[in-house]
C-alpha positions in Angstrom: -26.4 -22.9 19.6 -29.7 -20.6 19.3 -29.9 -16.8 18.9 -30.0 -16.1 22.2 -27.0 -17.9 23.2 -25.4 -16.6 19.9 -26.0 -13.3 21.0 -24.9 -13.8 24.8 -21.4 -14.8 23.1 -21.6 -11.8 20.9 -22.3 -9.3 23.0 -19.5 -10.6 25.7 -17.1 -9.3 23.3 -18.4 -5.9 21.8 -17.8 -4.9 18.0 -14.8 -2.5 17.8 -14.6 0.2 15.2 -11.4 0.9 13.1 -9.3 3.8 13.0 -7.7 4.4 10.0 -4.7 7.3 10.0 -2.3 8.7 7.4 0.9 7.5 8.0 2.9 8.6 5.3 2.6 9.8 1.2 4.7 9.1 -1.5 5.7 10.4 -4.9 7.4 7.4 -6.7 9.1 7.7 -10.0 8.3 5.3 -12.5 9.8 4.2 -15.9 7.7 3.1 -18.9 5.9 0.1 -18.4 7.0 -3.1 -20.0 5.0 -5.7 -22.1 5.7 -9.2 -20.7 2.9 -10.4 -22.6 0.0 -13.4 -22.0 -0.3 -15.2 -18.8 -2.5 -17.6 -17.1 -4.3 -14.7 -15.0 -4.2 -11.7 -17.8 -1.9 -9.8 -19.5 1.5 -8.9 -18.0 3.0 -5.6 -17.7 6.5 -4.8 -15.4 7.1 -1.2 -14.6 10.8 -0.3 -13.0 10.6 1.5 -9.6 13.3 4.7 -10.2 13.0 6.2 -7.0 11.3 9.1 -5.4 10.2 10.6 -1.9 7.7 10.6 1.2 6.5 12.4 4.3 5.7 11.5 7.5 1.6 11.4 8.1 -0.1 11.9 11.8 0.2 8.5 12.2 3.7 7.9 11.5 5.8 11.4 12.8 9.6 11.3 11.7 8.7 8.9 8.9 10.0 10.5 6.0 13.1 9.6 3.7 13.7 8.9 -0.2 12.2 5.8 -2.5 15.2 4.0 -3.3 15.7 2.9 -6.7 14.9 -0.7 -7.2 12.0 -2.9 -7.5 9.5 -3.0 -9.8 5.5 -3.1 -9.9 4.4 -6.3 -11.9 0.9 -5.6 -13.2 -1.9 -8.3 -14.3 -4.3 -6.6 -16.7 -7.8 -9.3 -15.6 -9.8 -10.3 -18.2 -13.0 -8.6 -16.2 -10.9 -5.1 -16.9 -9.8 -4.7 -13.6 -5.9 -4.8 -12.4 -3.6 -6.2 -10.0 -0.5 -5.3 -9.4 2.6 -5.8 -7.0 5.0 -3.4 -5.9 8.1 -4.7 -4.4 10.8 -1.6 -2.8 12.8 -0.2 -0.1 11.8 2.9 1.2 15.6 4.6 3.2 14.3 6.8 6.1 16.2 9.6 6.9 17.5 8.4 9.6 19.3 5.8 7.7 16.6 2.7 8.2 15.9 0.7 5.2 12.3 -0.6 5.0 11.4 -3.4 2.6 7.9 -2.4 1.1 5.8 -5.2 -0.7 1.9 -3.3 -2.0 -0.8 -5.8 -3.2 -3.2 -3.3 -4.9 -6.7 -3.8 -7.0 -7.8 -1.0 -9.2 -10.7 -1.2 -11.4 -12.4 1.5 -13.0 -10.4 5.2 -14.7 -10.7 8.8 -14.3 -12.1 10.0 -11.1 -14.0 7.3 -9.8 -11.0 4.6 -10.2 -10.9 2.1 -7.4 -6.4 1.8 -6.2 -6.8 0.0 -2.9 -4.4 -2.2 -1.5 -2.7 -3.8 1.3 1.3 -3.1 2.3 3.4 -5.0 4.2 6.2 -3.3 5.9 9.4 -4.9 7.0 11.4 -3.2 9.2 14.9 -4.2 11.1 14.8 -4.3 15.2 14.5 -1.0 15.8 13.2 2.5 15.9 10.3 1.3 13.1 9.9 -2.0 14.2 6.4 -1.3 14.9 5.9 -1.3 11.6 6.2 -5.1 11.3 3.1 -5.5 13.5 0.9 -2.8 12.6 -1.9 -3.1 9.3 -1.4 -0.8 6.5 -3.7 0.1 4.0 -3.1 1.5 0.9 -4.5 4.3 -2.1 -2.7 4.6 -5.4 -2.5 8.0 -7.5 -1.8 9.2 -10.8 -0.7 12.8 -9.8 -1.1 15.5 -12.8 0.4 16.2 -15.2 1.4 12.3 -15.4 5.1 12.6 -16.0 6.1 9.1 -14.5 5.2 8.9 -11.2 2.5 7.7 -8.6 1.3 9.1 -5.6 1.2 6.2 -2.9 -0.9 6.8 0.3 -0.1 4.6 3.5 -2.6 4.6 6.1 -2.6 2.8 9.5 -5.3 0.8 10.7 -6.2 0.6 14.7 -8.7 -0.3 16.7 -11.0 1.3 18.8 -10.0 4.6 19.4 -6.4 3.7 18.6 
């Protein structure tokens, strides 16, 4: 295939952009984290989910509810500094829905220029939220102030075009 013929095929299908809309926010209460030592990947930290709240975003109207206490964010300190970790929850809307919450993040950096993106997967029952099983979420991680165990977690959804 040439360039022109690339291009033909290209431009048959134009580039959409992304939209990208708050759908909810998140204070979670955390406990200390734990030291589960060495592993193949970096060092291992576990830190308890204890609860918490969020509110609905523009994206998301009605989506508000409490962080239910379970789960737990297993951490990977990398030997290049940076971090992975893995939140696995249930967030109880108030209407009574339970939705399973499982956040991949990567930070790297501190202060204010540290990097806390990350990708969450919703699962949702048939339902009034079952959107939320086919929809892509992204995701910013917070360390409100003062720190006094808890995170501020940020879920935005991602469209395209112009929704």
């Amino acid at each position: 295939m040439d360039e022109i013929q690339l291009r033909r095929r290209l431009d048959s299908a134009p580039a959409q952009g992304f939209t990208v809309t708050l759908a909810w926010e998140a204070l979670v209460l955390i406990d200390s984290r734990q030291d589960l030592g060495p592993g193949p990947d970096g060092h291992r930290f576990l830190v308890p989910i204890l609860g918490g709240r969020f509110t609905a975003g523009p994206a998301l109207p009605g989506f508000s509810g409490e962080i239910m206490p379970s789960g737990a964010d297993r951490q990977v300190l990398r030997p290049d500094g940076s971090k992975t970790l893995r939140a696995i929850y249930e967030m109880r809307v108030d209407d009574g829905t339970v939705i399973g919450i499982d956040n991949s993040v990567i930070t790297d950096g501190d202060g204010p220029t540290r990097y806390a993106v990350s990708r969450i997967s919703l699962t949702a029952p048939v339902g009034p939220w079952a959107i939320l099983n086919r929809r892509f979420f992204l995701g910013s991680l917070h360390a409100p102030q003062p720190r006094d165990g808890a995170v501020i977690v940020r879920g935005w959804m991602v469209g395209m075009g112009d929704g």
